[in-house]
N, C-alpha and C positions, 0 to 999 in steps of 0.2 A: 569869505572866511580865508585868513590864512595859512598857508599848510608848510610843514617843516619836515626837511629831511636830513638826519645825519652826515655829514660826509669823513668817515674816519678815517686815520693815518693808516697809511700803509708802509708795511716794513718786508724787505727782500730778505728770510731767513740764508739764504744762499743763490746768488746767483754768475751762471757759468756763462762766459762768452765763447759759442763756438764757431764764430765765422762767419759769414756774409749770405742773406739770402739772394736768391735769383731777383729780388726788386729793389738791392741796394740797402736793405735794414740788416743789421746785425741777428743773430743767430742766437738765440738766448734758453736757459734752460732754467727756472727760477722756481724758486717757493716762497711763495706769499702769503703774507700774513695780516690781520688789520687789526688797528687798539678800538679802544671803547669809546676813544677820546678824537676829535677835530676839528675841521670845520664846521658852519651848517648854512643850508642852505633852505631861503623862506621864497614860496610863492601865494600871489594871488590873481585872482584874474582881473584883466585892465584890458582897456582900449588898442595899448600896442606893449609896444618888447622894449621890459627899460632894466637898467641892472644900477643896484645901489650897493655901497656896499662899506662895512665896519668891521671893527676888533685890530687888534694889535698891529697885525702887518697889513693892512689895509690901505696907508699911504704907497704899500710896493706897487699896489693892483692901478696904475695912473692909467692906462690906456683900456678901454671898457671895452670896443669895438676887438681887441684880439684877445678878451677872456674868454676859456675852456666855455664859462657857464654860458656866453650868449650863441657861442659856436654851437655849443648842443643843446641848448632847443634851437637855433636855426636848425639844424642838421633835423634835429625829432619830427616841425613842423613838414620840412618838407616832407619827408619821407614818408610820413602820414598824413599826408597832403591836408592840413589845418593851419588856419591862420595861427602868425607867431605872435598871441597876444599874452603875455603875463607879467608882471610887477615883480621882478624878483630882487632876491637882498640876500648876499653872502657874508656872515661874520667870517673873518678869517682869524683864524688863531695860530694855523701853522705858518712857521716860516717860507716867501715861497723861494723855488728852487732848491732845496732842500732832500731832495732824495726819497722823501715820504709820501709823493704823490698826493702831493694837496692839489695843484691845479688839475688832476686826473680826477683825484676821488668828487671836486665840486664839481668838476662834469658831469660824475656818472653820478653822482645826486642829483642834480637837473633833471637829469633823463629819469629816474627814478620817479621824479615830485611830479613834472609833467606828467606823466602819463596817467597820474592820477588824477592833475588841473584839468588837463584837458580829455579825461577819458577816451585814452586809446589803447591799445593791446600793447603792453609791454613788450612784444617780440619787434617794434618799430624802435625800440633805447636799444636790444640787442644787436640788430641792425646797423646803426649809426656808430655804433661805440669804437668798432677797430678803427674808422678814420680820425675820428677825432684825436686818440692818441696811444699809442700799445698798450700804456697802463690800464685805458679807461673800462675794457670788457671785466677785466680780473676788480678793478673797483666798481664795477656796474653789480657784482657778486656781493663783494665785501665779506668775501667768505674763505676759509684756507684753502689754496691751489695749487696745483702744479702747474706752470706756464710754459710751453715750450715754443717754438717759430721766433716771431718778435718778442713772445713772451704773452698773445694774445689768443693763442690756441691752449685752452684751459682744462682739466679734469681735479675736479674737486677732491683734493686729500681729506683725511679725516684728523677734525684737528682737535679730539677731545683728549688729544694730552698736554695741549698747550692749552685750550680755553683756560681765564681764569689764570694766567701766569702776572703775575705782576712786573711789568718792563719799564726802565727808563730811557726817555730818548733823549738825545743832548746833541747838539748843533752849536759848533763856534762860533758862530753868526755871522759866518760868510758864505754867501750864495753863490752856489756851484752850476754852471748852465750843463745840462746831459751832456748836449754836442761837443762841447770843448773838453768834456772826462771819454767820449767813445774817441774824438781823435787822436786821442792821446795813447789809449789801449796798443799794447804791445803788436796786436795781431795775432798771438799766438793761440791753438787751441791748447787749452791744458786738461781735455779731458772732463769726460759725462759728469753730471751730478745724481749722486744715488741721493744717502738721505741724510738730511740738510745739514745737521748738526758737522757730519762729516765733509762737508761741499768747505767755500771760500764763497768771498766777490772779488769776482776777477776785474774790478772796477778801484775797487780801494787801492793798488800802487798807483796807477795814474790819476786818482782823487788826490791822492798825499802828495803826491808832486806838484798839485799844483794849490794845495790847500793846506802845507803841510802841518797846521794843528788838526788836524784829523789825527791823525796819528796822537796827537796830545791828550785827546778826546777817547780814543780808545785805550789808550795808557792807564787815561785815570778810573776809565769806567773798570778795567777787568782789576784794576788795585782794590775795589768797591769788597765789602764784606757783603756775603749774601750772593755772588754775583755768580750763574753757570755757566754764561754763554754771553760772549760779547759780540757784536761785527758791525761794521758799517751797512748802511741802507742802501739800497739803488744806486745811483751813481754820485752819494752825499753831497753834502757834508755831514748831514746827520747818521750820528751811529746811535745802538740799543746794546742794553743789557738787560738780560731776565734773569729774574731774583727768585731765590728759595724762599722770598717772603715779603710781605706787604712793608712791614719794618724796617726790613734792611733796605729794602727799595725805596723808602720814604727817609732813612737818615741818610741815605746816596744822595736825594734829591735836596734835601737841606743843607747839605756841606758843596753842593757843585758852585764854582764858580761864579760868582755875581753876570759877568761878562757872555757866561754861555747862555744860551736859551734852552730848557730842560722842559720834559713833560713827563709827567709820573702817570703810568695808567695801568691798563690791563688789559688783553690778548681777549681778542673774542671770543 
């Protein structure tokens, strides 16, 4: 039988860079959020550890051996010392590199699906999850958080005034690697993040500088009718707007540009 697990987009309501930890990762202070909507992730049980994979950006994913999803079940098997046997298959539908945590969230979907193929104790994917990658504990949740350290030390906000928000995300379609947006970061701290609405990403000037329709991207989204809140994701290209209505968030998504890559959905 094969078994399927969601892996949804995640979006950084506001996130703060304040400095450098004592092991060389940056200092992050973040609120996260996840849509209804993105990848997914299918397993079954097999003889060994094989990864297939389809949907839109699927020709990005060429090298198999360094994707998130075989890293975390190697990572689950050992750690719960069981053989790495399962047949998995990821649609990918989010762009990757993209700031939304698609190659996080397929990870922490992995870990999620295993531990149900191979019945073992879910606290073995908690485990495993800070290495694999900062985003991966906060997408191991797929629930609203506060993130603070790398952004991997989590305490669950309550997000029952965003569930149910209708948001659009739009992507210029050029892929932004983390590493080249944190070298680029000023260095400076600009101070705590209370609550998020009122926060920034301290990521978006050095995204625009070196992507600069980002900036085009959020130009056009907060021009949007309907629209209360606009900002770039993680350390983009993709940025979001959430809408006073399913409507206005659906004529946004019908007029965006042919060229950009958009997803209409809704906040968990």
């Amino acid at each position: 039988m094969r078994l399927t697990e969601p892996a949804p987009a995640k979006l950084n309501l506001a996130l703060h860079v304040r400095g450098k930890l004592p092991d060389g990762r940056h200092a992050l202070e973040t609120v996260f959020a996840f849509c209804t909507d993105g990848d997914r992730v299918e397993a079954e049980a097999a003889e060994a550890l094989s990864l297939e994979f389809a949907g839109p950006f699927a020709a990005a994913l060429s090298d198999k051996d360094d994707n998130l999803v075989l890293i975390a079940a190697r990572s689950l098997a050992e750690a719960a010392s069981v053989e790495a046997k399962a047949s998995l298959f990821l649609t990918k539908r989010l762009p990757v590199a993209s700031g939304i945590g698609g190659g996080s969230a397929d990870a922490a979907a992995t870990l999620r699906l295993l531990t149900r193929l191979w019945g073992i104790d879910p606290s073995f994917a908690a485990e495993v999850a800070p290495a694999i990658g900062s985003d991966v504990p906060a997408c191991l949740l797929s629930l609203s958080a506060r993130g603070t350290e790398a952004g991997d030390r989590l305490e669950l906000v309550d997000g029952g005034d965003i569930t149910g928000t209708p948001v659009l995300l739009v992507n210029p379609g050029v892929p932004l690697a983390t590493r080249e947006v944190f070298a680029a970061w000023d260095g400076v701290d600009h101070g705590p993040l209370g609550e998020w609405r009122e926060g920034r990403n301290d990521l978006e000037a050095p995204a625009r500088a070196l992507v600069p329709a980002i900036g085009d991207v959020l130009h056009w989204l907060k021009a949007r009718e309907g629209v209360n809140f606009a900002r770039m994701s993680g350390s983009g290209a993709t940025s979001f707007a959430l809408f006073d209505s399913e409507e206005a968030r659906d004529r946004a998504a019908a007029s965006c540009p042919a060229d950009w890559w958009h997803l209409a959905t809704f906040l968990r």
